[in-house]
Steps between C-alpha positions, in 0.01 A plus 500: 500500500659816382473877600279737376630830322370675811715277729776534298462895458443510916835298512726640220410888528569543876836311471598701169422860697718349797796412300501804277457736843784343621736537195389864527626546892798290445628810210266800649868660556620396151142619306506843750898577496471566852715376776338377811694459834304223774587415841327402805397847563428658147420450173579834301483574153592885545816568295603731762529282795640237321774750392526582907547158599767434244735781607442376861579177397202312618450391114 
């Protein structure tokens, strides 16, 4: 007994949207040209305090 195209679409289309959102997160930085600094504190995308923290030497 085989699937109907509903069960198949109700399968396949969440599992397609998953992969493809995470191919876009894993190169967000690439597709933006942004650099990102993370740590157990912050997550900061402004170019300005990721400029800070690399002359402190925290990056």
């Amino acid at each position: 007994m085989g699937l109907s195209g509903a069960a198949w679409a109700t399968l396949l289309v969440p599992t397609i949207l998953g992969f493809l959102t995470m191919v876009l997160y894993g190169y967000w930085d690439r597709i933006t040209g942004k650099e990102y600094y993370v740590d157990e504190e912050i997550l900061a995308y402004d170019e300005d305090l990721v400029e800070e923290l690399k002359k402190e030497g925290k990056l």
